[in-house]
N, C-alpha and C positions, 0 to 999 in steps of 0.2 A: 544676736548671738556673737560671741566672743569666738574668733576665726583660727584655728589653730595653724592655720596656710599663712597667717600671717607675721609668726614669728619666727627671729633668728633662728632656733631651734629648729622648725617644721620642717618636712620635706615637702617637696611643690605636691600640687595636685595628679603633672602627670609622672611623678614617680609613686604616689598611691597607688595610680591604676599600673604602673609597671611600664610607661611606654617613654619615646626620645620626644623633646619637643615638638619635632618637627614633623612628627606622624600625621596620617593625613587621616580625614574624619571618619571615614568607614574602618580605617582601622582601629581606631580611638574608640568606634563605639565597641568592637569585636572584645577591645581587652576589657572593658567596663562589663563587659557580661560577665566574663570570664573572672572577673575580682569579684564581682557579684556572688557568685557560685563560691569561688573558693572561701567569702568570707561570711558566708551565710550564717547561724547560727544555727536555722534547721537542720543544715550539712557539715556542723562539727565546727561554724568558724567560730571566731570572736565577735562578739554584738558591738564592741564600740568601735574594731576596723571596719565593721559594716557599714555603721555612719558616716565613718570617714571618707570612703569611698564613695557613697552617695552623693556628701558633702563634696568633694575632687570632681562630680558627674558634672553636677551645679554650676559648678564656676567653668567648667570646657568643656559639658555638651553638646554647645549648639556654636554655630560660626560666630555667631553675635557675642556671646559669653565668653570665649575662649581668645578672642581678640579683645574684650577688656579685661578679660584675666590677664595677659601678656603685655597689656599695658599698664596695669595698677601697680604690676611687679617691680616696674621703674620705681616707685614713689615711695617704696620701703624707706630711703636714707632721711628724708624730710619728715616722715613718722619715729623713726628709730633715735634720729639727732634731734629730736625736741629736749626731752628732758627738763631741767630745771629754769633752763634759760630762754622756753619758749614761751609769750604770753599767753595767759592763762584765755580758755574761750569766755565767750560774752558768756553771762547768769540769764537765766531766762526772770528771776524773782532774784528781792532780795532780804530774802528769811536768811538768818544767822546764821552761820554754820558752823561746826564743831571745830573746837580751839585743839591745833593742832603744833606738835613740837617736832623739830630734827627735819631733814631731807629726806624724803624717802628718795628711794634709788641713787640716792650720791654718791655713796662709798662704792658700789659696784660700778657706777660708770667710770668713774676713777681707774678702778682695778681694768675695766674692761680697756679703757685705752690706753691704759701702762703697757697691758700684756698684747694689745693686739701690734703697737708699734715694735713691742718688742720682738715679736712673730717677723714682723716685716723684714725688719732689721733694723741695725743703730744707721742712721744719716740717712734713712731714704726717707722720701719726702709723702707724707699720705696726703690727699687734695680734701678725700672724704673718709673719717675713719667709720663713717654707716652707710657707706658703697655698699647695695646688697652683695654684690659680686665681690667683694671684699670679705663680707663680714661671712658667708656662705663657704665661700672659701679655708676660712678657719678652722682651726680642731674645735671639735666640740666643747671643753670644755671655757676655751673662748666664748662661744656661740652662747652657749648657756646662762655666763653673767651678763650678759646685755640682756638675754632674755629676761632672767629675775629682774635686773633691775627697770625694762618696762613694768614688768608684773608688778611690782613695788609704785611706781608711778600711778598704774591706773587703780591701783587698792585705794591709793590715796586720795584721789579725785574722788571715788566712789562713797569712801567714808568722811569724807569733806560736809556731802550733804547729809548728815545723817541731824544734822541741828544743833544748838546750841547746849543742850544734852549730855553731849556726847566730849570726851576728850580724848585726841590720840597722839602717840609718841611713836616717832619712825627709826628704824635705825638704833635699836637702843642695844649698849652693851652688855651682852650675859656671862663675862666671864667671871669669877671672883676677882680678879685682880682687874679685869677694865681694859687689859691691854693689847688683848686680840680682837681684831675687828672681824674675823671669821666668824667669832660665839659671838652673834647679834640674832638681836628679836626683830623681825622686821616691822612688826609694828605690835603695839601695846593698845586697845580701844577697852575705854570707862565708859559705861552709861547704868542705865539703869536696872539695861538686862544683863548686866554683869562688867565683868574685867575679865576681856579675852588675850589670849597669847595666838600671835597669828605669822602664818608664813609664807608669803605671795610667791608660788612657785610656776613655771612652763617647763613642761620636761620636751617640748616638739612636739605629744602626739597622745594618744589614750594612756592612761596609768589602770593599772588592778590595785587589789588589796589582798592583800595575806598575813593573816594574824597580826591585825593591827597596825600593817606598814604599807606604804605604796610600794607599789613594786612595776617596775618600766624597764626597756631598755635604756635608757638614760635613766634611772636612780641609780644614783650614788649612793652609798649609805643607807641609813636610819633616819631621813630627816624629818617622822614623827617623832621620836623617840627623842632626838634631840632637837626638837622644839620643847614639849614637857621637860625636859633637862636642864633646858635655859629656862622657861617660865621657873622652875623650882628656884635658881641661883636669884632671880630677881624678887620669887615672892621671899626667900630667908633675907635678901638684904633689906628690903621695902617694909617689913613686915604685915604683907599685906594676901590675900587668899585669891587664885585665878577660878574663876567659874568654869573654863575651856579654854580649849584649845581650838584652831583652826587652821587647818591651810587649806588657801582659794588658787584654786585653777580655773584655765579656760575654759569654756562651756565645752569644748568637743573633747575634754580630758576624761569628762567621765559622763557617766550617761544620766545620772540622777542629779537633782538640784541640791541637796544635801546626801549625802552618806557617812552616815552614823558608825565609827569604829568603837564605840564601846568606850571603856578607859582607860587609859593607861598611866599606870602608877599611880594609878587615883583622877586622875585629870578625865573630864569628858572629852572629846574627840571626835571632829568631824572633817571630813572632807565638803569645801561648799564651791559651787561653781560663781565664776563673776557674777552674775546677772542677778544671784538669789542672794548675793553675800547682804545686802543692805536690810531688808526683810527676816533674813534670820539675825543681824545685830536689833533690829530693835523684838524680835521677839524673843529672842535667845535659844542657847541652846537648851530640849527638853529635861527638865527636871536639875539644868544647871540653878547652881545659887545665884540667884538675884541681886544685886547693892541695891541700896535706898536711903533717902533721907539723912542723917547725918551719917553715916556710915560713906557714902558716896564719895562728900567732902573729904573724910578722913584718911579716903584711900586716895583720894588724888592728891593731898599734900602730901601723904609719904611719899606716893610717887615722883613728884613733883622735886622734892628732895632727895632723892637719890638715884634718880634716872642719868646716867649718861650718853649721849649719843656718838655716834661711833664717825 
């Protein structure tokens, strides 16, 4: 399961349950009841801060647990500073994997450490710009592009393996003119169960849905709305037809392994969580248009030809 404690964005474990680090374990366990109750669902709470807090029980209920949770929390900057520059892990086989274009997470790590040096200030010196106690530190809207741009990294790994099948383009520009890096797709995936439009997002924490949009404390925007927006800009240039849409979040973002929003402006529409994103690329979305057989080729050379990445 994809750990939402684990990203820039999240709040620790014992800010779910509401208490200071330093509380001692009979007190720890008094507020874990007491979140229990307030977030119940039979008692009016919310079902996915339910999990969450379960999920926060997990990691520092017991002495044993709560003392590797306090330690693992070190080791955030050596996960966060990977990126494009850290070697890839060993293949356990070696089946083909799907030919893939652009960096994902580039442009965001980019922006994340323009802006976070610039937070600091001009001349000081950062030793680690993925100090959690640095990057935690941060305004959120900091915190956040580092967070998409893991989320963009490990979409990428995940659809790596999807096979030889499969073609994907990271980072690609949806503006009409090319020249805002903000109007980007995050990634573009061909196969056979279609051609998806995808948005690898972490908002820190559970998201909802309301007619057709996530809806969080951290959502900003419409960024369903303007995922369909941008696939529209790239399928009138490409001339080529999107089967769906998707954005993949962390398993504890939502409670369902897909959810289904219906369509908008015509586009199918899901929310999928990491773990099930691979499974629904190669099965598709339900009653999306399929590609096949020469058609397939067809769309990957328009693509091919008019993709650029950001």
């Amino acid at each position: 399961m994809t750990d939402v404690f684990d990203s820039p964005m999240s709040v620790s474990a014992y800010e779910v349950l509401r208490v200071d680090v330093d509380i001692d374990d009979e007190g720890l366990r008094r507020a874990y009841r007491v979140r229990l109750r307030e977030t119940h669902p039979d008692t009016g709470g919310d079902a996915a801060l339910f999990v969450q807090v379960q999920r926060a029980w997990e990691l520092v209920g017991t002495p044993e647990a709560r003392a590797a949770y306090d330690r693992g929390r070190g080791h955030a900057s050596a996960e966060w500073g990977g990126g494009a520059t850290a070697a890839p892990p060993p293949r356990p086989d070696t089946r083909p994997r799907a030919r893939a274009y652009g960096q994902p997470g580039g442009w965001r790590r980019e922006r994340y450490l323009s802006l976070i040096r610039e937070w600091v200030g001009r001349g000081v010196d950062i030793a680690d710009p993925y100090d959690p106690a640095l990057v935690r530190s941060a305004p959120p809207e900091i915190r956040h592009i580092l967070a998409d741009a893991l989320a963009e990294e490990e979409t990428a790994r995940l659809v790596a393996d999807l096979g030889m099948g499969y073609t994907v383009w990271h980072d690609v520009f949806a503006d009409r003119d090319g020249l805002d890096p903000e109007q980007k797709i995050d990634h573009l995936v061909l196969g056979p169960s279609g051609l998806y439009a995808m948005l690898s997002e972490d908002f820190g924490g559970p998201v909802g849905v309301r007619r057709g949009e996530i809806t969080g404390p951290n959502v900003i925007g419409s960024p369903v709305t303007q995922l369909v927006s941008r696939a529209r800009v790239i399928a009138r240039a490409a001339g080529v037809r999107f089967s769906g849409a998707m954005v993949v979040l962390p398993d504890d973002a939502i409670l369902d392994a897909v959810t289904d929003l219906g369509k908008v402006r015509g586009t199918p529409v899901v929310l999928v969580q990491r773990s099930a994103l691979t499974t629904l690329l190669r099965r598709g979305i339900p009653g999306a248009r399929e590609v096949g057989g020469t058609e397939l080729f067809d769309v990957r050379t328009r693509l091919q030809q008019r993709v650029r990445h950001v």
